[in-house]
Backbone as ProteinMPNN parsed JSONL, in Angstrom:
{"seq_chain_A": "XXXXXXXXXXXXXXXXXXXXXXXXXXXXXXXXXXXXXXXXXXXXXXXXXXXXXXXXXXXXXXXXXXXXXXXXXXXXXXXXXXXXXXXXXXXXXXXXXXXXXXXXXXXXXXXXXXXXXXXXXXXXXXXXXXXXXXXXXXXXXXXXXXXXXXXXXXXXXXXXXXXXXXXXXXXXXX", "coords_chain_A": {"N_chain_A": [[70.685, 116.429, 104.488], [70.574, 118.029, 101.547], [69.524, 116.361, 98.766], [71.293, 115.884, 95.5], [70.667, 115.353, 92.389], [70.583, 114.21, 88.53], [69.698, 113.696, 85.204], [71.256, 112.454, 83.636], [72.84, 111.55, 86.155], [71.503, 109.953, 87.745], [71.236, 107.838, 85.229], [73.34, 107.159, 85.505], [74.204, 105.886, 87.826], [71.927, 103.91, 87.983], [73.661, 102.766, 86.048], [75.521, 101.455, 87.739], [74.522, 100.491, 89.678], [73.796, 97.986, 88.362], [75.946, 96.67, 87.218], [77.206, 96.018, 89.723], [74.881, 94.171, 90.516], [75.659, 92.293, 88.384], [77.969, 91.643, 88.669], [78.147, 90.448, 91.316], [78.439, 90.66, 95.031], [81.54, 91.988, 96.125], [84.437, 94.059, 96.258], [85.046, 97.058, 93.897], [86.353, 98.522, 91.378], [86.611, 101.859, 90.129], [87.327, 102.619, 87.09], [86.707, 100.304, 86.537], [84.176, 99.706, 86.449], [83.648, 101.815, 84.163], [84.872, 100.892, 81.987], [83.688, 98.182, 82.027], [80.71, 99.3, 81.809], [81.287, 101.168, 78.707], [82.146, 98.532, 77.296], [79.737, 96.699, 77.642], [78.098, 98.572, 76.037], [76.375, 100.533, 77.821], [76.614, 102.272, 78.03], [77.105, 105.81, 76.202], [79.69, 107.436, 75.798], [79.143, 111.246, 76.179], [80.572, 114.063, 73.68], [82.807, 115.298, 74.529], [83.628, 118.412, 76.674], [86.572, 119.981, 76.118], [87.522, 122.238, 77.534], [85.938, 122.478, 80.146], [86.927, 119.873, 81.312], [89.715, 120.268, 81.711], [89.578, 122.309, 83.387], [88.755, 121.187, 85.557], [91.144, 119.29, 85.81], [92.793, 121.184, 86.031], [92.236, 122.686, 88.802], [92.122, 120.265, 90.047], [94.774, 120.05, 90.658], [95.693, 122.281, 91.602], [94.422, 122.468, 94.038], [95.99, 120.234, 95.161], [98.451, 121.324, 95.429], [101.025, 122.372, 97.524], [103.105, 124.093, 100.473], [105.78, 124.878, 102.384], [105.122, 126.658, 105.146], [106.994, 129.571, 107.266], [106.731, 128.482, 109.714], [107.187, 126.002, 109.169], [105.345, 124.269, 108.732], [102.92, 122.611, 106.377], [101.387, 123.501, 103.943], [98.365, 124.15, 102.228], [98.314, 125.982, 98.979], [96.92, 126.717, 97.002], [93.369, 128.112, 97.09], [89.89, 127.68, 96.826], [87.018, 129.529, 96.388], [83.238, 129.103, 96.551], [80.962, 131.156, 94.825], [77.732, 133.322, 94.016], [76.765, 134.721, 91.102], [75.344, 137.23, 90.248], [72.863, 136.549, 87.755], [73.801, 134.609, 86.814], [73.318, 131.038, 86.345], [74.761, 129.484, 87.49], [76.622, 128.656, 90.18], [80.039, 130.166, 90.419], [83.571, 129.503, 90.947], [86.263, 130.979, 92.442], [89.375, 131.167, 92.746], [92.367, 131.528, 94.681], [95.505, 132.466, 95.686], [97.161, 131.775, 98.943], [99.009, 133.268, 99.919], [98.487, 135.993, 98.946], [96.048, 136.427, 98.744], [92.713, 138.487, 99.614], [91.603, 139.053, 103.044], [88.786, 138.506, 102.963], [88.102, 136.471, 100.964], [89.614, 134.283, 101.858], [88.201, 133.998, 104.28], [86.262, 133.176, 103.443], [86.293, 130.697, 101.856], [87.536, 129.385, 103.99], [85.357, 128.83, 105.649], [83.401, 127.736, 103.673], [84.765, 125.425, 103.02], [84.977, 123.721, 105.65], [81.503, 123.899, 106.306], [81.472, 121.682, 104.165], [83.065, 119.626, 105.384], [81.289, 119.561, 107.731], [79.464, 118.316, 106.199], [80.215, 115.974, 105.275], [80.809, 114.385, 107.68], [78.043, 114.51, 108.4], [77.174, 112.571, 106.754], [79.009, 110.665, 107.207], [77.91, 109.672, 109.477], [75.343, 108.961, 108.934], [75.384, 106.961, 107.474], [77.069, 105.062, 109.113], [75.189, 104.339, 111.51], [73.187, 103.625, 109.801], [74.427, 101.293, 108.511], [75.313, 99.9, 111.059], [72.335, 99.421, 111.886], [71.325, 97.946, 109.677], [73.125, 96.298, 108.717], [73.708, 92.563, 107.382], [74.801, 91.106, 109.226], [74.616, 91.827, 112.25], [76.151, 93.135, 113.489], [77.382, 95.705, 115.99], [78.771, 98.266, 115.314], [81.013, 100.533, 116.954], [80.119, 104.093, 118.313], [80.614, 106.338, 116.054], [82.795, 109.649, 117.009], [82.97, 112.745, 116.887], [84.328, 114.439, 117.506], [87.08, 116.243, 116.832], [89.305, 117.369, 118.353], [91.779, 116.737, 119.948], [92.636, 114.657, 117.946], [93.719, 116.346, 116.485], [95.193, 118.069, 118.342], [97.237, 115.476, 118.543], [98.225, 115.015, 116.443], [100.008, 116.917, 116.032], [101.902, 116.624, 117.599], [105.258, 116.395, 118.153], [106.978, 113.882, 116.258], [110.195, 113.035, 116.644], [112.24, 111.434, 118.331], [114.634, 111.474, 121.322], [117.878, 109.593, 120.552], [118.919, 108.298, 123.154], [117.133, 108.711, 126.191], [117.867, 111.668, 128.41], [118.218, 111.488, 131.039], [118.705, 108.791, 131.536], [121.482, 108.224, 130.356], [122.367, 109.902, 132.733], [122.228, 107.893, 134.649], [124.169, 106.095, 133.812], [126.547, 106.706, 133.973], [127.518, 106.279, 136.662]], "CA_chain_A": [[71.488, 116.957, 103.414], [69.838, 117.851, 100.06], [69.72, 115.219, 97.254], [71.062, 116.407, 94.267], [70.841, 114.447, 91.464], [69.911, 114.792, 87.589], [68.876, 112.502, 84.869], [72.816, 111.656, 83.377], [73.891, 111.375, 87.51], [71.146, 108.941, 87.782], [71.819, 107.164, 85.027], [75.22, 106.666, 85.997], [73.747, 104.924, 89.376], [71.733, 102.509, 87.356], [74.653, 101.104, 85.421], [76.807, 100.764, 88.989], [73.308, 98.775, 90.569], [73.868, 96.51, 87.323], [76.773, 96.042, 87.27], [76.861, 95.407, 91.192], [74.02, 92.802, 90.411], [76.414, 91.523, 87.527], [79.372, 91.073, 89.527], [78.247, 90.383, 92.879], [78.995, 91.683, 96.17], [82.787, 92.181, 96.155], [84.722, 95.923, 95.833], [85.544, 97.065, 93.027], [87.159, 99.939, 91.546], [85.627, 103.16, 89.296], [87.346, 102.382, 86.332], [86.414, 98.447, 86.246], [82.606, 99.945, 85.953], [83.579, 102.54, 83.376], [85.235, 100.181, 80.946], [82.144, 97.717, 81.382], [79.811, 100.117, 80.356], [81.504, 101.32, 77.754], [81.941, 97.302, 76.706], [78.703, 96.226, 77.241], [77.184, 99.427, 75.752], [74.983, 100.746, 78.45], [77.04, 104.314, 78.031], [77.768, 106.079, 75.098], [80.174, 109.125, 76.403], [78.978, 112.54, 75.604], [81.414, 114.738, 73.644], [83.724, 116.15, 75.97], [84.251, 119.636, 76.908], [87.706, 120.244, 76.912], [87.668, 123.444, 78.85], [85.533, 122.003, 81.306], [87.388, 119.019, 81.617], [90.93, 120.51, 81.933], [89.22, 123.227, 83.861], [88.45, 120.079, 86.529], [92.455, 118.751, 86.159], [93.541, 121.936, 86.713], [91.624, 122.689, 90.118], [92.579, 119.022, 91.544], [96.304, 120.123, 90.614], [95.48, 123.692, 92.576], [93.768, 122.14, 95.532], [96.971, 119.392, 95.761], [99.247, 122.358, 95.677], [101.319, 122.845, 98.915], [104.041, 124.553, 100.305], [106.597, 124.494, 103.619], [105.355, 128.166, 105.953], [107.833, 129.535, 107.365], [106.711, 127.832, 110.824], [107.538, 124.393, 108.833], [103.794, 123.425, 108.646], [102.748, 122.315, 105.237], [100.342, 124.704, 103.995], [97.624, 124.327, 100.692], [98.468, 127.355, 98.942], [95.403, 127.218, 96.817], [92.043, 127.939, 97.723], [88.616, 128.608, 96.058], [85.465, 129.776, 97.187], [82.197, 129.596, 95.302], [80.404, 132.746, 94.658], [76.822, 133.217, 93.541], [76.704, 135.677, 90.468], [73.931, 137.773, 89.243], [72.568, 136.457, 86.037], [74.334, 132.9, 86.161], [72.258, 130.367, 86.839], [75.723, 128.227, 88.504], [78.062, 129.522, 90.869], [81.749, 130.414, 90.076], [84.367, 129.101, 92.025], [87.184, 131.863, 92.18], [90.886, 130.632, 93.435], [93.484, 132.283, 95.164], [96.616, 132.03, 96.668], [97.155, 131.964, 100.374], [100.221, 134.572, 100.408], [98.307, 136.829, 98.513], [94.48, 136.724, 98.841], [92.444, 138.974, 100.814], [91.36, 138.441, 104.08], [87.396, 138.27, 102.564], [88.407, 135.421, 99.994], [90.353, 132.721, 102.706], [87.536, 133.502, 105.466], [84.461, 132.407, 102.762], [86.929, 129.619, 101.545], [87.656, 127.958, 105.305], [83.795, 128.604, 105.403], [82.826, 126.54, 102.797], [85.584, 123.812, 103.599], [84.319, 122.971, 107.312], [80.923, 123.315, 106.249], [82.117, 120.521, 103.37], [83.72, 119.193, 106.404], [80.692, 119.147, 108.356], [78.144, 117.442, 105.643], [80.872, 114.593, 105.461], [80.433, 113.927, 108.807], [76.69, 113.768, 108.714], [76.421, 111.553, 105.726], [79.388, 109.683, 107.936], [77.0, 109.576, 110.732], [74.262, 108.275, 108.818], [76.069, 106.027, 106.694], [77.334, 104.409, 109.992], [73.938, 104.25, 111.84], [72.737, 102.634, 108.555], [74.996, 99.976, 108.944], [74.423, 99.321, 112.664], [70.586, 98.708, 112.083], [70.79, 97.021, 108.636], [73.985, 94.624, 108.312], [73.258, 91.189, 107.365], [76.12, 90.274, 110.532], [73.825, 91.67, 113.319], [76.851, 93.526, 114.144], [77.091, 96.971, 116.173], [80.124, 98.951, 115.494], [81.127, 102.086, 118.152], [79.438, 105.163, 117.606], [81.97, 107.528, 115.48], [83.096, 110.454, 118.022], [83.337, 113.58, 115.553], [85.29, 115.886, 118.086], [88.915, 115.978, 116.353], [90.228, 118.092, 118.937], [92.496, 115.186, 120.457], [93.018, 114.255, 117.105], [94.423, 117.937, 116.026], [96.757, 117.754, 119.448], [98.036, 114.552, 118.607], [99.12, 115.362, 114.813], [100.55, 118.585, 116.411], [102.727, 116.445, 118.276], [106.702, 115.907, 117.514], [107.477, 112.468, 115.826], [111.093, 113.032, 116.527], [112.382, 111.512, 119.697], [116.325, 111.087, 121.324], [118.11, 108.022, 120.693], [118.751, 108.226, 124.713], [117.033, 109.805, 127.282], [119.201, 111.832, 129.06], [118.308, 110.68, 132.321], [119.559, 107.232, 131.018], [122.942, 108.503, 130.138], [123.152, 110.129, 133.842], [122.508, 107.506, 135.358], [124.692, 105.11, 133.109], [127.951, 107.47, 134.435], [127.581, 106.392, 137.808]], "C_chain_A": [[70.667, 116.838, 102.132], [70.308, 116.765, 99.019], [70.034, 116.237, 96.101], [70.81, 115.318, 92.82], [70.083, 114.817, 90.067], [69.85, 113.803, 86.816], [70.341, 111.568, 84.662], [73.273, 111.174, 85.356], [72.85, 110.07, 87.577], [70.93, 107.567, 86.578], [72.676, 106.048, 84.964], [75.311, 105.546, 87.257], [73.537, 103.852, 88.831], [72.937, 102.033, 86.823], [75.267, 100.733, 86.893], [75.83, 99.824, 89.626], [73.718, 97.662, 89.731], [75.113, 95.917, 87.519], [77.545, 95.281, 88.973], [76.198, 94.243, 91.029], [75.126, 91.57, 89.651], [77.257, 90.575, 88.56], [79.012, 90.404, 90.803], [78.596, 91.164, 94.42], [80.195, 90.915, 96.53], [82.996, 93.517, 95.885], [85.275, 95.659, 94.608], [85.987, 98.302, 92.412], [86.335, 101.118, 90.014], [85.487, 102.755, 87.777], [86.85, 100.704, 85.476], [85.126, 98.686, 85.55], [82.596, 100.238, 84.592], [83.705, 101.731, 82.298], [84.284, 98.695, 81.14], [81.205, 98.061, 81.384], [79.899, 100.249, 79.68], [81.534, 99.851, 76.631], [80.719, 96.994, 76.881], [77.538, 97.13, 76.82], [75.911, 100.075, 76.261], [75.635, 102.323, 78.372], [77.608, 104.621, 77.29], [78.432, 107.241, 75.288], [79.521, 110.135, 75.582], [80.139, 113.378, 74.821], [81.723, 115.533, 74.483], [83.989, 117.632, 75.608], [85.459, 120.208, 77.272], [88.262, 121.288, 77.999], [87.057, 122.848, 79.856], [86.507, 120.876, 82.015], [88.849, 119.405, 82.055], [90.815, 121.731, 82.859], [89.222, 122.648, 85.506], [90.257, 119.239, 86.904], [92.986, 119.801, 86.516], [93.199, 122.181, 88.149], [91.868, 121.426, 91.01], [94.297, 119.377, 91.511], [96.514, 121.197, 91.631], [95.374, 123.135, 93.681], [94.927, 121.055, 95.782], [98.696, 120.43, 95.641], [99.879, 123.13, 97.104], [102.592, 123.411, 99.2], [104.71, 124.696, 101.822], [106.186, 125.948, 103.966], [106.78, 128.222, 106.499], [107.897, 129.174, 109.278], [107.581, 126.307, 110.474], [106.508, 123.833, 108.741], [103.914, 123.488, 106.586], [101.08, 122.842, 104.732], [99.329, 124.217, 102.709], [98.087, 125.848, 100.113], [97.421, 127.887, 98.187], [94.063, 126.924, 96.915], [90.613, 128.643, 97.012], [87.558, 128.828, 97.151], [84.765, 130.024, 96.035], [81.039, 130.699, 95.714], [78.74, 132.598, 93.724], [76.825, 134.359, 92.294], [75.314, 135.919, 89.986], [73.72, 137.408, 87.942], [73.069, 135.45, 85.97], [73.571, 132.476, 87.026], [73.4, 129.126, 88.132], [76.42, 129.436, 89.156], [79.143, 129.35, 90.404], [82.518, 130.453, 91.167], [85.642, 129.678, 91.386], [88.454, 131.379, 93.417], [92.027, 131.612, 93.59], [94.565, 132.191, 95.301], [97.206, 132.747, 97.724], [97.787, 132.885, 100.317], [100.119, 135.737, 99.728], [96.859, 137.112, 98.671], [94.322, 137.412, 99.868], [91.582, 138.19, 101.187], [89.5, 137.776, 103.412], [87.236, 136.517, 101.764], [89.303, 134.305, 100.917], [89.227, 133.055, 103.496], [86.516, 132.522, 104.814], [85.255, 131.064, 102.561], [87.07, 128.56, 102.531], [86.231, 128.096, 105.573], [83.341, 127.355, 105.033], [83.42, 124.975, 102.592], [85.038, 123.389, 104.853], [82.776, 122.98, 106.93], [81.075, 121.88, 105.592], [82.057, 119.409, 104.721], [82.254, 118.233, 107.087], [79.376, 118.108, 107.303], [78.9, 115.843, 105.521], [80.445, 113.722, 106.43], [79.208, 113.305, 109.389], [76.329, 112.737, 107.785], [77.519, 110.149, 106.761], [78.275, 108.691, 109.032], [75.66, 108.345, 110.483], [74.319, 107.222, 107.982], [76.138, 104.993, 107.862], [76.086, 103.54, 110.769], [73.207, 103.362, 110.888], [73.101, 101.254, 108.749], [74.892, 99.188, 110.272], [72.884, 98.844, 113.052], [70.395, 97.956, 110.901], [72.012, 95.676, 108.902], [73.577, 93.57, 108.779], [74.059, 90.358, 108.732], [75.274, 90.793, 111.863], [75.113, 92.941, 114.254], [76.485, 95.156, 114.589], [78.661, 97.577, 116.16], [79.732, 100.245, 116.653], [80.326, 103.128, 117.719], [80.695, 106.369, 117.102], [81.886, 108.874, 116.427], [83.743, 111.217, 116.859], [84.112, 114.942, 116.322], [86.282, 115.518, 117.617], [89.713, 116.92, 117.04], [91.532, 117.633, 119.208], [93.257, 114.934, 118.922], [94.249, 115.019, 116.709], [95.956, 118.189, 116.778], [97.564, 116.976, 118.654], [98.727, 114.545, 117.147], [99.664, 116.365, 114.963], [102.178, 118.069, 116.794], [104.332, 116.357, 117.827], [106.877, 113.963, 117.369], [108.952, 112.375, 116.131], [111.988, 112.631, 118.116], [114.005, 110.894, 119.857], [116.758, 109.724, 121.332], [118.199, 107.616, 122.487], [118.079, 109.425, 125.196], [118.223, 109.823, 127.925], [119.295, 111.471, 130.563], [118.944, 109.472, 132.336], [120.835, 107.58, 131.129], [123.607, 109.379, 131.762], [123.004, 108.985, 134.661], [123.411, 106.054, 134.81], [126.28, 105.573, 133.488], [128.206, 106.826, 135.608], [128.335, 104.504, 138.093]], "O_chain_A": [[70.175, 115.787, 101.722], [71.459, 116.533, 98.649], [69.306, 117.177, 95.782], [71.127, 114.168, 93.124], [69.11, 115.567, 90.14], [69.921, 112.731, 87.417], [70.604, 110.485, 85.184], [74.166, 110.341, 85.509], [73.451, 109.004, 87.445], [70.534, 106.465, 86.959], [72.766, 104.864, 84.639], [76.161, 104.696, 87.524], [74.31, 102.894, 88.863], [73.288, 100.89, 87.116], [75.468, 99.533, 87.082], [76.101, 98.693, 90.029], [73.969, 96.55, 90.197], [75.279, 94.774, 87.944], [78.217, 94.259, 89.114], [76.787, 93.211, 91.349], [75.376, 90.438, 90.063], [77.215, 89.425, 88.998], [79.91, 89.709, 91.277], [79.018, 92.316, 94.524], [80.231, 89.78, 97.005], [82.112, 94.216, 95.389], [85.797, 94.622, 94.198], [85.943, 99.26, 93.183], [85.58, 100.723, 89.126], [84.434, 102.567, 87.169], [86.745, 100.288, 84.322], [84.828, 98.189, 84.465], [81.981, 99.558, 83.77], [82.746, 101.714, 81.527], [84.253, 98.063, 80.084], [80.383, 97.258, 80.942], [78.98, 99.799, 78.995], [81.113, 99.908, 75.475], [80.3, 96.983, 75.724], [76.357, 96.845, 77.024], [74.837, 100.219, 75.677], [75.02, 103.344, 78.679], [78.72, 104.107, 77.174], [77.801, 108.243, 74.95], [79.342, 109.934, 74.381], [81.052, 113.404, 75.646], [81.034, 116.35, 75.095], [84.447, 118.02, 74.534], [85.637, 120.803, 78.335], [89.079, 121.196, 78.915], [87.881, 122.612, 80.74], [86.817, 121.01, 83.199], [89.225, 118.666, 82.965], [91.883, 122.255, 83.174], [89.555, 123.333, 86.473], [90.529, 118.737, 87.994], [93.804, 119.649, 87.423], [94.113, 121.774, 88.866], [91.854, 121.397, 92.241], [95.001, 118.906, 92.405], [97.414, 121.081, 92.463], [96.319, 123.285, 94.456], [94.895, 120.837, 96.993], [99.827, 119.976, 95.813], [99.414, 124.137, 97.636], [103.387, 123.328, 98.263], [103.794, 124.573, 102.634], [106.751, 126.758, 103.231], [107.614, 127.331, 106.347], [108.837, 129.51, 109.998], [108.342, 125.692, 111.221], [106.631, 122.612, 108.639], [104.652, 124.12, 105.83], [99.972, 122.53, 105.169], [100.139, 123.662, 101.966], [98.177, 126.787, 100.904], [96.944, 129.009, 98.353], [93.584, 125.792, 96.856], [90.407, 129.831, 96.767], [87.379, 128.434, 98.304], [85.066, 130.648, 95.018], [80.464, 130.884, 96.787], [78.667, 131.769, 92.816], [76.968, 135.387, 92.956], [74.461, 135.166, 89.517], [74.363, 137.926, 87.029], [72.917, 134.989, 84.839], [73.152, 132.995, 88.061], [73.072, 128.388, 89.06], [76.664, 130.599, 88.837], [79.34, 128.256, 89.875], [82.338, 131.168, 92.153], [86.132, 129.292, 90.325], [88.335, 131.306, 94.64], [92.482, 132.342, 92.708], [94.768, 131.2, 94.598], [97.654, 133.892, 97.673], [97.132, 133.826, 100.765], [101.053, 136.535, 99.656], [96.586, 138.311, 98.722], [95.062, 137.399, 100.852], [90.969, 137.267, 100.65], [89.216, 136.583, 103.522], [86.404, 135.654, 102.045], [89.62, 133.323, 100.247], [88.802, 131.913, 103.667], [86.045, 131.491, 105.294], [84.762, 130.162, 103.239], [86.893, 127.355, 102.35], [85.836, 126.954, 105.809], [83.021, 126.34, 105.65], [82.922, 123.909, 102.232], [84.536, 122.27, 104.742], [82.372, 121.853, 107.215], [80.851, 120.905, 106.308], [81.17, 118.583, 104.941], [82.047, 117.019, 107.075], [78.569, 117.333, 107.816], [78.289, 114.782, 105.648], [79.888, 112.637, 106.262], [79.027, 112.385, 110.187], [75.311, 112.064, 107.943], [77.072, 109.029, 107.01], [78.045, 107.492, 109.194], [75.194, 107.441, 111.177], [73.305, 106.561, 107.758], [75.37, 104.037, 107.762], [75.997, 102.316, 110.675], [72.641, 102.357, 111.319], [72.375, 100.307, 109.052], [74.451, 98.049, 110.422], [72.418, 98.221, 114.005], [69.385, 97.252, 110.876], [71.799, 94.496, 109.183], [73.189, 93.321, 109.921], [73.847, 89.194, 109.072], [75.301, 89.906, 112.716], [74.92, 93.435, 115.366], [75.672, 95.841, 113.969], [79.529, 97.28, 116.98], [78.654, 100.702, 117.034], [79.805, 102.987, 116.613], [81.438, 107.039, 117.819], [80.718, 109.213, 116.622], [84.616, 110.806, 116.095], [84.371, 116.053, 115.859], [86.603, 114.359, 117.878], [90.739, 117.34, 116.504], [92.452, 118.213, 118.632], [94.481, 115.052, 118.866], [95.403, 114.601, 116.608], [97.101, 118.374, 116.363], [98.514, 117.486, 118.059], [99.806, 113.985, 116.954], [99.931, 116.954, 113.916], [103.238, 118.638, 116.531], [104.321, 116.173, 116.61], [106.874, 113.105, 118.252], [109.235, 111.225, 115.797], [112.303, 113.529, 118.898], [114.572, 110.168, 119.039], [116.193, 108.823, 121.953], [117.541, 106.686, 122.952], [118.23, 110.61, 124.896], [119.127, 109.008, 128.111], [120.346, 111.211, 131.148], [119.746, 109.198, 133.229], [121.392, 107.181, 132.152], [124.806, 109.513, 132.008], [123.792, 109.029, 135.606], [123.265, 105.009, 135.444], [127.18, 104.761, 133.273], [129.425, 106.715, 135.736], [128.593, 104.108, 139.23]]}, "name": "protein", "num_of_chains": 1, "seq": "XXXXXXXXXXXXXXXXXXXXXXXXXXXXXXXXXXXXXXXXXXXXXXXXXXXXXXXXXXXXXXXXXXXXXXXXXXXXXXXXXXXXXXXXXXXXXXXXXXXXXXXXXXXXXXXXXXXXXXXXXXXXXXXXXXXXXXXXXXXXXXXXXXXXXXXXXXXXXXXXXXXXXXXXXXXXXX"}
């Protein structure tokens, strides 16, 4: 999987090594970092782009946007796909909604989600593997099994089951 990274993203790494060193090895949470950088002055925020930035709350509000089909499944209803344009140097990520987009705009969209999908998996993969030849415990965890077919079934399945079987109740007559 390509590295991306730029000078602010790496940056941003160094303070979390430091403050990792600081703290120790324990978890800890995003904002704990943020607000000691900002206290011990290793990051001075950039002025913010509010379009960008509300451009970024709106799209996690889109993408947590769902709705009941009329199977009863629980659907996303919106969906982007990013697009390369002539003459921009970034891609543009153009959003839809399911009960209206054409067919061209949901195929590129579940496209670019399962690949997504699939780079997860390999950084899973190698994340895991990582850990199986480095941890300080010697330990070997399972090897992660990335078919979710099984999986797919079994969330398919009905949660809803009778207070009696009815076999019970015939033979409770007798």
């Amino acid at each position: 999987m390509p590295k991306t990274s730029t000078s602010y993203q790496e940056l941003i790494q160094k303070i979390i090594h430091e403050y990792q060193k600081e703290r120790g090895s324990q978890p800890y949470q995003m904002h704990e970092v943020v607000d000691w950088a900002l206290r011990t002055g290793r990051i001075d925020p950039p002025q913010r782009d509010i379009v960008r930035m509300l451009a970024r709350e709106f799209s996690r509000a889109a993408r947590n946007d769902y709705f009941t089909d009329e199977q009863g499944r629980t659907v996303r209803r919106n969906h982007p796909r990013r697009v390369s344009v002539p003459g921009e140097l970034q891609q543009q990520v153009f959003w839809d909604d399911i009960l209206t987009a054409l067919p061209e705009h949901m195929r590129m969209s579940f496209q670019q989600r399962r690949k997504g999908i699939l780079y997860d998996c390999v950084q899973l993969r190698t994340d895991s593997e990582s850990y199986n030849d480095n941890n300080k415990y010697k330990v070997q965890l399972l090897p992660l099994d990335f078919n979710f077919n099984l999986d797919l079934e079994e969330m398919q399945q009905s949660t809803e089951y009778p207070e009696v079987p009815q076999e019970a109740d015939a033979d409770n007559d007798e």
